[in-house]
C-alpha positions as CSV (number, residue, x, y, z in Angstrom):
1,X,125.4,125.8,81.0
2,X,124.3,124.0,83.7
3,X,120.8,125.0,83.3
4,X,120.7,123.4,80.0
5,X,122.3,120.1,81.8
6,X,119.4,120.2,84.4
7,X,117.1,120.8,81.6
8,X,118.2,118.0,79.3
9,X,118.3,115.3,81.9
10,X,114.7,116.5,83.2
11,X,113.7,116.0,79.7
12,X,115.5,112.4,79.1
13,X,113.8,111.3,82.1
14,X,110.4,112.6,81.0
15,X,110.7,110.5,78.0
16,X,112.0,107.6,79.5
17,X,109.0,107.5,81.6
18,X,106.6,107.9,78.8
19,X,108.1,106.1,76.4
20,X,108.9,102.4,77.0
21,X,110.9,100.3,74.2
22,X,109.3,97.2,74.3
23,X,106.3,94.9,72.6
24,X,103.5,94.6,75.8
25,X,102.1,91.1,73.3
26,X,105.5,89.5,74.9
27,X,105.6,90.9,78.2
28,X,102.4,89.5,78.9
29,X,103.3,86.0,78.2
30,X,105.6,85.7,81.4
31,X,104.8,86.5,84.5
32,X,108.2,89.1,85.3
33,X,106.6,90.7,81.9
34,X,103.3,90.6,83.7
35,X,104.9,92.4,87.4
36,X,106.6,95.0,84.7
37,X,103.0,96.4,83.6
38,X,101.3,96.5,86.6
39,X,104.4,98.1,88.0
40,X,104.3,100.8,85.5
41,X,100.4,101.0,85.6
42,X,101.2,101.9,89.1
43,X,103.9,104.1,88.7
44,X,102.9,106.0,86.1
45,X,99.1,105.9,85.7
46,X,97.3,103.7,83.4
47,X,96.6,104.7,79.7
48,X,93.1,105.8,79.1
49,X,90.6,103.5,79.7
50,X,92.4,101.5,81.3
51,X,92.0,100.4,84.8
52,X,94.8,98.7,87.2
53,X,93.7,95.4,87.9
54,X,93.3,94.5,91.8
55,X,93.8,91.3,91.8
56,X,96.7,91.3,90.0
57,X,97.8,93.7,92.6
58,X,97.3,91.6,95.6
59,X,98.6,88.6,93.5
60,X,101.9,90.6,93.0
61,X,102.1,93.1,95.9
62,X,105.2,91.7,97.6
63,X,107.2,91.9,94.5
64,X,106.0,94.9,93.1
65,X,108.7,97.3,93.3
66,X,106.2,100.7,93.3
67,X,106.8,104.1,95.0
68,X,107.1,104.2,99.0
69,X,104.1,106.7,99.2
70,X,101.9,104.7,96.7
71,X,102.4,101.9,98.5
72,X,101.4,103.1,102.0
73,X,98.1,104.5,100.0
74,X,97.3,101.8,98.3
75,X,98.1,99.2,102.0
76,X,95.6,101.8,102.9
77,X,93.0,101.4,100.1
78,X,93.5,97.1,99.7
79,X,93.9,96.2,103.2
80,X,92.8,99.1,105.6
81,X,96.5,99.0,107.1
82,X,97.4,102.7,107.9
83,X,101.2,103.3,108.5
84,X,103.3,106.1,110.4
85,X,105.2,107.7,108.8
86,X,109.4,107.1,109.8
87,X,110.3,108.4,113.0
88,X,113.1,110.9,112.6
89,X,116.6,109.9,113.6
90,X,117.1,113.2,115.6
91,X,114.4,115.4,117.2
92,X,114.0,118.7,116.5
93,X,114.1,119.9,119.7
94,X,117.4,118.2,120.9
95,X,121.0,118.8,118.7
């Protein structure tokens, strides 16, 4: 039983990703509509063909809401900034 939970919500989530309930002609005539595509585009992936915009993305880049690690690779890739990763709360050699 629980399987099958695990499974469906794996599967609702793979959906949800893939399948977005909306018409792109309106979100591109506002800018939040705008932040919403390039978000997903960076998210996601782009659809074939397609390419992710960098200007857009250096318009946008402090209120793009994007995944931690995308975002250190692509400060990386725009900018040439390379960050750390987070120093650990506790070290491993000391309890």
């Amino acid at each position: 039983m629980i399987v099958n939970n695990v499974y469906s919500l794996w599967y609702n989530y793979r959906t949800m990703v893939l399948i977005w309930d909306y018409d792109i002609n309106e979100l591109k005539k506002t800018e939040q509509g705008r932040i919403l595509i390039l978000e997903r585009m960076i998210n996601y992936g782009p659809d074939e063909g397609e390419k992710i915009p960098l200007a857009q993305v250096k318009k946008y880049w402090d209120r793009l809401n994007i995944y931690e690690n995308r975002r250190r690779l692509l400060s990386l890739l725009i900018w040439g900034k390379y960050h750390s990763s987070r120093a650990s709360k506790k070290s491993f050699w000391m309890k």
